[in-house]
One Martini backbone bead per residue (centre of mass of N, CA, C, O) as a GRO file, in nm:
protein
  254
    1UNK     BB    1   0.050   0.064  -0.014
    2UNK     BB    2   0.325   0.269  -0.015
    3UNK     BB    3   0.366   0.236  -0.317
    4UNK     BB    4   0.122   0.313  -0.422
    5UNK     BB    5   0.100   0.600  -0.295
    6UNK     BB    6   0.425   0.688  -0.372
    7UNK     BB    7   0.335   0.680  -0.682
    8UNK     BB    8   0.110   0.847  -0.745
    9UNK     BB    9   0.284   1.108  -0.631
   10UNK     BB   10   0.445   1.108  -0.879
   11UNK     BB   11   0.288   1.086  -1.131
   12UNK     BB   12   0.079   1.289  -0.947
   13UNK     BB   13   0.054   1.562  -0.677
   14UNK     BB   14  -0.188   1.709  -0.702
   15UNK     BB   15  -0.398   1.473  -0.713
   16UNK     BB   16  -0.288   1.338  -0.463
   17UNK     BB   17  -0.345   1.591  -0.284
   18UNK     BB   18  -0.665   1.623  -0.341
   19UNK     BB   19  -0.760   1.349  -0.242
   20UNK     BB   20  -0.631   1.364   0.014
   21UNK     BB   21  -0.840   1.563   0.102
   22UNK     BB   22  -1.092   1.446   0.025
   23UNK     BB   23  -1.078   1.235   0.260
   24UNK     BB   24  -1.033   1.376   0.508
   25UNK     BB   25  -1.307   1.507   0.482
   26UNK     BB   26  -1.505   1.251   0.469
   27UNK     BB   27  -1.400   1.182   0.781
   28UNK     BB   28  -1.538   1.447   0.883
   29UNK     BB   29  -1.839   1.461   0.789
   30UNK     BB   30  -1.850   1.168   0.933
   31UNK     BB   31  -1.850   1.258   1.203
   32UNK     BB   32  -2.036   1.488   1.239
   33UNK     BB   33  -2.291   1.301   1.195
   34UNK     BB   34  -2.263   1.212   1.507
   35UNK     BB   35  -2.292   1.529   1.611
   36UNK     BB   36  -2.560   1.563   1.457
   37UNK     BB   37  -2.870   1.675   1.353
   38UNK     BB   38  -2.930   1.751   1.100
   39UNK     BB   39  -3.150   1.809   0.831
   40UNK     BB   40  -3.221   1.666   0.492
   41UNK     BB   41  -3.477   1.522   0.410
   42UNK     BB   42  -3.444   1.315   0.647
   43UNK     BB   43  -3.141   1.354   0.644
   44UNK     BB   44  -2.783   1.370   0.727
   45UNK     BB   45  -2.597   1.648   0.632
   46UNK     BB   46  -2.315   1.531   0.636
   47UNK     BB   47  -2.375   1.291   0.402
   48UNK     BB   48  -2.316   1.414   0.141
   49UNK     BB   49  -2.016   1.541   0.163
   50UNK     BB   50  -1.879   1.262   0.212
   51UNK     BB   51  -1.950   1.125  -0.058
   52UNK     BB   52  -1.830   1.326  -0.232
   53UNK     BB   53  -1.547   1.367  -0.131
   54UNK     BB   54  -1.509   1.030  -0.171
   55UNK     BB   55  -1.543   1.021  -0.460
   56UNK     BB   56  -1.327   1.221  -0.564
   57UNK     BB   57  -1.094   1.037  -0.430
   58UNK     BB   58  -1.119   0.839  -0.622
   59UNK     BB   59  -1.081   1.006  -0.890
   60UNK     BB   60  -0.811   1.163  -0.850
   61UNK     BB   61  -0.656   0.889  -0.845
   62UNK     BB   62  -0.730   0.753  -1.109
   63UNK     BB   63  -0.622   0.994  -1.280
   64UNK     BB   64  -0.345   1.004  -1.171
   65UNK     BB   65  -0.279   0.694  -1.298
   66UNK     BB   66  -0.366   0.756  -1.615
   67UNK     BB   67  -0.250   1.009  -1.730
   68UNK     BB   68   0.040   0.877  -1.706
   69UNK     BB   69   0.010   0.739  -1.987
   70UNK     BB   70  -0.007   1.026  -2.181
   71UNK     BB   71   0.069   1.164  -2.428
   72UNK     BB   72   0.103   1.480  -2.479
   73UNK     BB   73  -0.019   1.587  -2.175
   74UNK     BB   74  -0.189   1.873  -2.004
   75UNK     BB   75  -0.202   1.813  -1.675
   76UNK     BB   76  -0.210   2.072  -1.533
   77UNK     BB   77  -0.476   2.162  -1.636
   78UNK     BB   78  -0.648   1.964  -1.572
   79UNK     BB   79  -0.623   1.975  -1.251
   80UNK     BB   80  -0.731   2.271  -1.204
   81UNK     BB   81  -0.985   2.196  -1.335
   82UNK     BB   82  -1.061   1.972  -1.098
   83UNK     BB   83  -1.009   2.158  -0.836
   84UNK     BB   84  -1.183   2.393  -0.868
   85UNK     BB   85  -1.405   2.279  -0.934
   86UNK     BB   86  -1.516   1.996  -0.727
   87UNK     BB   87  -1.416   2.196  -0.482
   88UNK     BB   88  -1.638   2.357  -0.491
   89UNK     BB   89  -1.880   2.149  -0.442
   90UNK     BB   90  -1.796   2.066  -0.163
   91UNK     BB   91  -1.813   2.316  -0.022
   92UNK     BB   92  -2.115   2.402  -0.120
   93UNK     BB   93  -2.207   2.125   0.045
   94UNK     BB   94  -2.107   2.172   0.302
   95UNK     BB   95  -2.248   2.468   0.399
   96UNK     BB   96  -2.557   2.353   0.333
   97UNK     BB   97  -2.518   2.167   0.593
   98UNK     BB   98  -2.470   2.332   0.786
   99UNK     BB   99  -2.755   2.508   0.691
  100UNK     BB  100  -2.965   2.289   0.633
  101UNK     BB  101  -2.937   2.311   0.291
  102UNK     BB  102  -3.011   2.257  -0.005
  103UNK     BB  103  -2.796   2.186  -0.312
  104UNK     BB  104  -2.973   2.007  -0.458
  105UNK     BB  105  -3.258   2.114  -0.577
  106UNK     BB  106  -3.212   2.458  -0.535
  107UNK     BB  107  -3.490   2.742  -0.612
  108UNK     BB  108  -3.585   2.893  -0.388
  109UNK     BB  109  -3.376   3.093  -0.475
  110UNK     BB  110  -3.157   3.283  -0.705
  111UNK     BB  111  -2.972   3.240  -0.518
  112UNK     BB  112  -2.927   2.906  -0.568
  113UNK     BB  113  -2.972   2.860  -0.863
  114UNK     BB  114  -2.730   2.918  -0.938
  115UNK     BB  115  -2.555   2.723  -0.761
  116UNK     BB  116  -2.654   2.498  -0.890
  117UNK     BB  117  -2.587   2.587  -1.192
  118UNK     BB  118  -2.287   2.543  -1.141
  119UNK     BB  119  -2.254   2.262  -1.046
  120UNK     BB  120  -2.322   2.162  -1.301
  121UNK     BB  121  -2.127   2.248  -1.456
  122UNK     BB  122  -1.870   2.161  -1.328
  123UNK     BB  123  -1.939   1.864  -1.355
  124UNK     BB  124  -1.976   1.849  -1.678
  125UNK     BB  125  -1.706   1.950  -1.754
  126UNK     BB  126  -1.515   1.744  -1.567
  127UNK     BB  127  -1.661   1.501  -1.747
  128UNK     BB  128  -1.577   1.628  -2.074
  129UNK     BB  129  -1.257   1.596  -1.971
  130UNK     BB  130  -1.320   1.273  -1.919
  131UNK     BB  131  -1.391   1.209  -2.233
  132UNK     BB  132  -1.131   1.329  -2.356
  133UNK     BB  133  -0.948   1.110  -2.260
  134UNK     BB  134  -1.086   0.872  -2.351
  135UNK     BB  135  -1.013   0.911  -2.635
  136UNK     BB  136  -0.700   0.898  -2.583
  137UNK     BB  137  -0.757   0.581  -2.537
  138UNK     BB  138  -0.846   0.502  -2.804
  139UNK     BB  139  -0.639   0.691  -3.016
  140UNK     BB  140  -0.377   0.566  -2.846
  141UNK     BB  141  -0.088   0.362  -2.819
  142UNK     BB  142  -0.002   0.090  -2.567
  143UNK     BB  143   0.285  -0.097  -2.577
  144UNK     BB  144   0.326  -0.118  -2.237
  145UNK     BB  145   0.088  -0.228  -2.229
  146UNK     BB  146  -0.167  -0.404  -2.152
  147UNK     BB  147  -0.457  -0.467  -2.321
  148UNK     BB  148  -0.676  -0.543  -2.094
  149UNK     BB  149  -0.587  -0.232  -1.956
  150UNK     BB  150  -0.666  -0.073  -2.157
  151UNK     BB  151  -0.947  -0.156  -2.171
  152UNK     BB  152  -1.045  -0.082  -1.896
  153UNK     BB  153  -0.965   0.212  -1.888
  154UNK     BB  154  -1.187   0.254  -2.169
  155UNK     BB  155  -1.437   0.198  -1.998
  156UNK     BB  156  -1.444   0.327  -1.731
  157UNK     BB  157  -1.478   0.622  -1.875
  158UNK     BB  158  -1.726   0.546  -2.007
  159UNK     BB  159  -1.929   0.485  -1.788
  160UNK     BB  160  -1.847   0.765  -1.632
  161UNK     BB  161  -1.959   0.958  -1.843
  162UNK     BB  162  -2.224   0.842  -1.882
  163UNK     BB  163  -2.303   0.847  -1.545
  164UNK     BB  164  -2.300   1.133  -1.511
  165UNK     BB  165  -2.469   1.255  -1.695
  166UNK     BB  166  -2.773   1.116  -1.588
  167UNK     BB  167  -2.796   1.326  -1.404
  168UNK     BB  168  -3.006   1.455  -1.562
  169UNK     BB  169  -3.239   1.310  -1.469
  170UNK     BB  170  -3.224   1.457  -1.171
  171UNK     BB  171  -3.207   1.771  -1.270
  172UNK     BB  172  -3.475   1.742  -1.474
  173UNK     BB  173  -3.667   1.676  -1.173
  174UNK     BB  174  -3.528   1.773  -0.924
  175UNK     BB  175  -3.520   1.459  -0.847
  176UNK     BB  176  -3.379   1.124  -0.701
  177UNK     BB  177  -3.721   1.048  -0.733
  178UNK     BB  178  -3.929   0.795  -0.899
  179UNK     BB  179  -4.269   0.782  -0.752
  180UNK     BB  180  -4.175   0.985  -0.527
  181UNK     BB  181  -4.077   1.136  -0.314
  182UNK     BB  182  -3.793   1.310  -0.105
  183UNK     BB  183  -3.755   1.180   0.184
  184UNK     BB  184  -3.761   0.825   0.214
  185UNK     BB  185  -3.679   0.559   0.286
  186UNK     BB  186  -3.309   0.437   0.329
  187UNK     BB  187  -3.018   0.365   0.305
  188UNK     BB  188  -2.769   0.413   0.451
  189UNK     BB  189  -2.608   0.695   0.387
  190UNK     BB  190  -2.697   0.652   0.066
  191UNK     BB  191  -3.035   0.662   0.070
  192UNK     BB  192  -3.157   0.482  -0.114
  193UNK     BB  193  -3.466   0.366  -0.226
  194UNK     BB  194  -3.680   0.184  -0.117
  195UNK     BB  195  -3.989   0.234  -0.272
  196UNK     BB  196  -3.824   0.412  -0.502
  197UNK     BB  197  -3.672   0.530  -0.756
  198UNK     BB  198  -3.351   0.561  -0.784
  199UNK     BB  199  -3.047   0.656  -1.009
  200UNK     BB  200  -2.807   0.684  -0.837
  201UNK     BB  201  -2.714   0.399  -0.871
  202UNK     BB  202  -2.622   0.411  -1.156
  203UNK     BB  203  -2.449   0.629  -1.108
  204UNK     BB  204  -2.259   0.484  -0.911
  205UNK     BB  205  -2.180   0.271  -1.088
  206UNK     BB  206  -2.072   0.385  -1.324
  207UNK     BB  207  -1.868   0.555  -1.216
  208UNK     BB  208  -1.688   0.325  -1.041
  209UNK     BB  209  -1.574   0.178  -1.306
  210UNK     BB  210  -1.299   0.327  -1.277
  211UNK     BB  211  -1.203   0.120  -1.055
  212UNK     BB  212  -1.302  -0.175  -1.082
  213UNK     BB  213  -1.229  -0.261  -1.354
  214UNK     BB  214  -0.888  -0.231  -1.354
  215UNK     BB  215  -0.872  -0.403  -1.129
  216UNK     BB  216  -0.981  -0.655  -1.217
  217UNK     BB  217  -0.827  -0.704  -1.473
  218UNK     BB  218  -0.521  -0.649  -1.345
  219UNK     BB  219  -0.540  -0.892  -1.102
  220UNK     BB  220  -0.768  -1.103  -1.253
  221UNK     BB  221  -0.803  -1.162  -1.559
  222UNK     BB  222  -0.537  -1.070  -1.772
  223UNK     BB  223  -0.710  -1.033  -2.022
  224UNK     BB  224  -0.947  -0.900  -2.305
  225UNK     BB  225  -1.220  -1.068  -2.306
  226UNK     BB  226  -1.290  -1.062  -2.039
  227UNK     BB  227  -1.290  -0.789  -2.008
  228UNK     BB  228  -1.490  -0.697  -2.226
  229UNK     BB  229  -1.699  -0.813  -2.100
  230UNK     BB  230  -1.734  -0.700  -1.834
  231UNK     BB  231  -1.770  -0.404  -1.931
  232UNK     BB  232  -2.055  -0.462  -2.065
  233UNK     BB  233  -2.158  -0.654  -1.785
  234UNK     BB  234  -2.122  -0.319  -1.632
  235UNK     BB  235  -2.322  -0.157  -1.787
  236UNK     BB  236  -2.596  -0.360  -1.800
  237UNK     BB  237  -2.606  -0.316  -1.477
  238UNK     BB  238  -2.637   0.013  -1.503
  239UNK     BB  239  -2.863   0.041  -1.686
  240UNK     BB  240  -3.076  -0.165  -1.560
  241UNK     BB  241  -3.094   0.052  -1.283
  242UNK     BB  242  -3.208   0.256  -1.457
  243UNK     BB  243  -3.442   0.162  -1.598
  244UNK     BB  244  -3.581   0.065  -1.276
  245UNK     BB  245  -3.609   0.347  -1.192
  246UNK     BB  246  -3.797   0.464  -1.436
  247UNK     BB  247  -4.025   0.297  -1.327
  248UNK     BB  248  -4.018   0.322  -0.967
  249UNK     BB  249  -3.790   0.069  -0.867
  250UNK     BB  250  -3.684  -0.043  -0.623
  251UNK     BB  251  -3.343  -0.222  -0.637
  252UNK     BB  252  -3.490  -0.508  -0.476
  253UNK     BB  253  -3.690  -0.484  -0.732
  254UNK     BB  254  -3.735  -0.742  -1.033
   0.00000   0.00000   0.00000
């Protein structure tokens, strides 16, 4: 572990530092909701900015793995650019916990409602440019690299930017619950819907791909057909569950 860590570093120390920033907040974040009692939506207000916080660490931390492998690639811009967007997201959902405030779909107010779409601006742009990542790898030969590898780089990519844009089924719906209101009981800090429709889940597995698909094929499969298998059949079953969420239908009911 001590390996890998200080590779990452070597890296991109940009982003291995801001990763590293996103991981302490989410264990701050997520200690907070101990001894807070605030809610929003029913839910502990400080349970969103952990989630999003560690999801970043995890994001951070994969592209400064994947970038180091591109030629001729001015990682210096994607860096800035990734924290700055990104960085403001977590701050201003973490203000939004602190006032008890929904930070997503809140339109009560002018300035609300610029802010919730400057994140989605923000999300958009950072996903866009991990987009361009993607086709990158798509389009440049890694001779160093097993061909297994590359191709699950190249699904991971795919999926997570599938599925980040998905986002906006939840954007434009103002709403992150499909056949009843937000803030129904759901599972335990990730808040999924045990009752109806929630695309989230979609969300979260296609984004997670990023890291997945990479550890599955370089560590067990080995292969380059097992890995395009795995890609497909992690991709159809993030499918699968946004399919079900626009049903109305909640995650544990097939």
């Amino acid at each position: 572990m001590i390996s890998f860590i200080e590779n990452i570093k070597s890296r991109n120390e940009s982003l291995f530092v801001f990763g590293l920033v996103c991981l302490v907040s989410a264990i701050v974040f997520l200690c907070m909701s101990k001894f807070s009692t605030t809610q929003v939506m029913g839910v502990n207000a400080w349970y969103k900015p952990f989630k999003f916080a560690l999801s970043t660490f995890f994001y951070a931390w994969a592209m400064a793995w994947f970038c180091f492998y591109l030629p001729n690639f001015n990682v210096k811009i994607f860096n800035w650019f990734i924290i700055i967007l990104l960085g403001f997201e977590i701050i201003y959902i973490a203000l939004q916990a602190y006032k008890g405030q929904l930070s997503h779909f809140n339109t009560s107010t002018a300035f609300y409602g610029f802010m919730y779409s400057m994140m989605a601006f923000a999300a958009t742009a950072a996903t866009l440019y991990t987009a361009y990542i993607g086709i990158l790898f798509f389009t440049n030969d890694f001779p160093t690299l097993p061909n297994y590898y590359v191709w699950s780089i190249r699904f991971g990519i795919l999926w997570f930017v599938v599925f980040a844009l998905e986002g906006f089924v939840m954007g434009s719906r103002l709403s992150h619950t499909i056949g009843g209101a937000d803030g129904a009981s759901g599972i335990p800090i990730l808040n999924w819907s045990t009752k109806f429709g929630d695309p989230r889940i979609a969300h979260f597995i296609g984004m997670h791909a990023l890291q997945v698909i990479p550890i599955v094929a370089y560590h067990l499969l080995k292969n380059t057909k097992l890995t395009i298998s795995l890609g497909i059949i992690y991709g159809l079953l993030a499918l699968f569950t946004l399919i079900q969420a626009l049903q109305g239908k909640p995650f544990h009911k097939i």
